[in-house]
N, C-alpha and C positions, 0 to 999 in steps of 0.2 A: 255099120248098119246099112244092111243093099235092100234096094226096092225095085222091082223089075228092070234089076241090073244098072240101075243108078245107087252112088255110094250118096247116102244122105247125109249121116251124120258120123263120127269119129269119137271113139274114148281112146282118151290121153293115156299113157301110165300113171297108176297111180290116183287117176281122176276118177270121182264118183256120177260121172255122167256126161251125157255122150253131147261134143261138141260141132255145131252144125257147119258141112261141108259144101253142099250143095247150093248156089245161091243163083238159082234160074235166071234174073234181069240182068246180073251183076254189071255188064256191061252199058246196058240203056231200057229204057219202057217202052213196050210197043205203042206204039199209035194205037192198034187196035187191041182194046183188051179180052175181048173175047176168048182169050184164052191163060185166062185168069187164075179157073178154078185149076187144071191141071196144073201149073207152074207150081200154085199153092199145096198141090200135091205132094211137089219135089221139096216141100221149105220142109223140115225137122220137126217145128215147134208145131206146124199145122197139120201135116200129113200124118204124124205120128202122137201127138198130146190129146188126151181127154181128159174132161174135166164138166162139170155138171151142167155146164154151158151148152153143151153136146145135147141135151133136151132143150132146151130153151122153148123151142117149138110146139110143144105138148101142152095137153088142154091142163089148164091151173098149175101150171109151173110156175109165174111169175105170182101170185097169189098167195102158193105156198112158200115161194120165196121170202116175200112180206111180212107173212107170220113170222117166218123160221127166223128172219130177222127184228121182228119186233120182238119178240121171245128172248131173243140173246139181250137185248137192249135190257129190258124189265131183269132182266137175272144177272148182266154184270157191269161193272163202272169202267170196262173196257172201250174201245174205238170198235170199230166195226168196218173193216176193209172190204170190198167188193173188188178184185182184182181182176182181169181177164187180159193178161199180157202177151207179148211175144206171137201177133198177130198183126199183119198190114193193118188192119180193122181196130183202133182203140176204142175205149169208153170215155166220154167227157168226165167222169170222177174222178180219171186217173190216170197219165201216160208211162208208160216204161218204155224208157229210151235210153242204150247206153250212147255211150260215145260224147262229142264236144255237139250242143244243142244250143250255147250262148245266143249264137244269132237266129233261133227262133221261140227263144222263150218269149219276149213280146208280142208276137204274134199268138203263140199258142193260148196266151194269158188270156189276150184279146178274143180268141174264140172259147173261152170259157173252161180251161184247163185249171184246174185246181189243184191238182199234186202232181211231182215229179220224181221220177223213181231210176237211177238210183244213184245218181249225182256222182258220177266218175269225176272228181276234184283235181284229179291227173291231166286231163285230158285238155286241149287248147282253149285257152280262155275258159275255164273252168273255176278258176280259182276260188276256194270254200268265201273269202273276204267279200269277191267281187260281187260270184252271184247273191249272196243277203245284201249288200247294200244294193246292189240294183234292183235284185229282185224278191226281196225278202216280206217285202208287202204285200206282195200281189199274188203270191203260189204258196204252196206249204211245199219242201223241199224231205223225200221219206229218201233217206242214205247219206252218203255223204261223212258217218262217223267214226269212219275208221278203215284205216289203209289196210284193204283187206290184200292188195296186189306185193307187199313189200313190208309192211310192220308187221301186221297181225299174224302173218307167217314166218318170218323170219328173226324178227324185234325179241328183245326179253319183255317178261313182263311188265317192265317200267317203261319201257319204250312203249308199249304198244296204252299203258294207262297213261303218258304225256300225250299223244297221238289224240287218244280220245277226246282227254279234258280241252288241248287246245282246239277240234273240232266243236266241241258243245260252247265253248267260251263264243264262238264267231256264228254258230249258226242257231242256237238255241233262245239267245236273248230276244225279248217282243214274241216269241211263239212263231207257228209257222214252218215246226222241225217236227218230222218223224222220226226220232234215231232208229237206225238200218245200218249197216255195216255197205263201205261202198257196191259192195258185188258177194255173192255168196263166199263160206266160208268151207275152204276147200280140203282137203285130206291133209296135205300138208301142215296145217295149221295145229301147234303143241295146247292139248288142253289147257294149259297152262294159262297161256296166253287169250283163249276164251276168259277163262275167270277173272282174268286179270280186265279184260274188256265192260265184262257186266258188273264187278267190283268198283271199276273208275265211273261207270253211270250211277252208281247207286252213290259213290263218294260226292260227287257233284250237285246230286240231288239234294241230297241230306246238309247240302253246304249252303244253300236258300242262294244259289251264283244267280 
């Protein structure tokens, strides 16, 4: 994926979507940012995603947003996510952040971050145990249920139903959990092993754990 001759993003084989290549600061952040909006040009997720966010701007868009959401509320016993991810820019309702964030979940708590998305349990100081006991009070944690990098793709179905129950056993109890699969569910990944994944939540629900 080329943008006046800059290669932005890349699809893998095999992969159902294009992964981003291009990463303008990588190195360090200007002193001066002035030159902010073109960099964000060059980013994948920015230069190329639209989503309803892209009006934001427009007379009674935030009004009509209101309704459209108090509408869903009145008509179903669901949650009601407002997401706008994968932008330098988050929203305080909700951060997605991959990678190892241990050392600023305090912080972020402390500036009024409420959910975290999407809880890479791999990744250094990560660990599903650590973050609920440290941090299981104070965030609600959306992912985290299931090793989508190594079980959910490769595991048999019992592999990939242990995987789960023991995620839900450490991050569910006291509330505070959105089950999400750690990171999307990729091509690779045997049908199989989906059912097996919404099977072992449905068995754990049904078990009153």
């Amino acid at each position: 994926m080329v943008t006046d001759g800059t290669e932005l993003a890349v699809q893998l084989k095999d992969m159902n979507f294009f992964d981003q290549s291009c990463f303008p600061w990588v190195d360090d952040y200007p002193a001066d940012l002035s030159g902010l909006q073109a960099a964000m040009g060059r980013v994948h997720w920015a230069a190329l995603a639209h989503s309803p966010w892209d009006h934001a701007g427009e007379p009674g868009f935030w009004r009509q947003l209101r309704a459209n959401a108090i509408a869903l509320r009145e008509q179903s016993q669901r949650a009601i996510l407002a997401v706008v991810g994968c932008n330098l820019f988050e929203w305080g309702t909700f951060l997605h952040s991959c990678g190892s964030i241990h050392a600023l979940l305090a912080d972020l708590i402390e500036a009024g971050f409420e959910v975290v998305n999407p809880v890479p349990t791999a990744c250094r100081d990560m660990a599903a145990a650590r973050l609920k006991n440290e941090f299981g009070r104070d965030i609600t944690f959306s992912g985290g249920g299931a090793d989508s990098r190594a079980i959910l793709n490769h595991g048999t179905p019992a592999e990939v139903r242990g995987d789960v129950w023991e995620r839900l056993a450490i991050f569910a109890p006291g509330g505070g959990f959105v089950f999400n699969t750690i990171h999307n569910i990729l091509a690779d990944v045997p049908p199989q092993n989906i059912v097996a994944l919404f099977a072992a939540i449905e068995e754990y629900n049904s078990a009153g754990t």
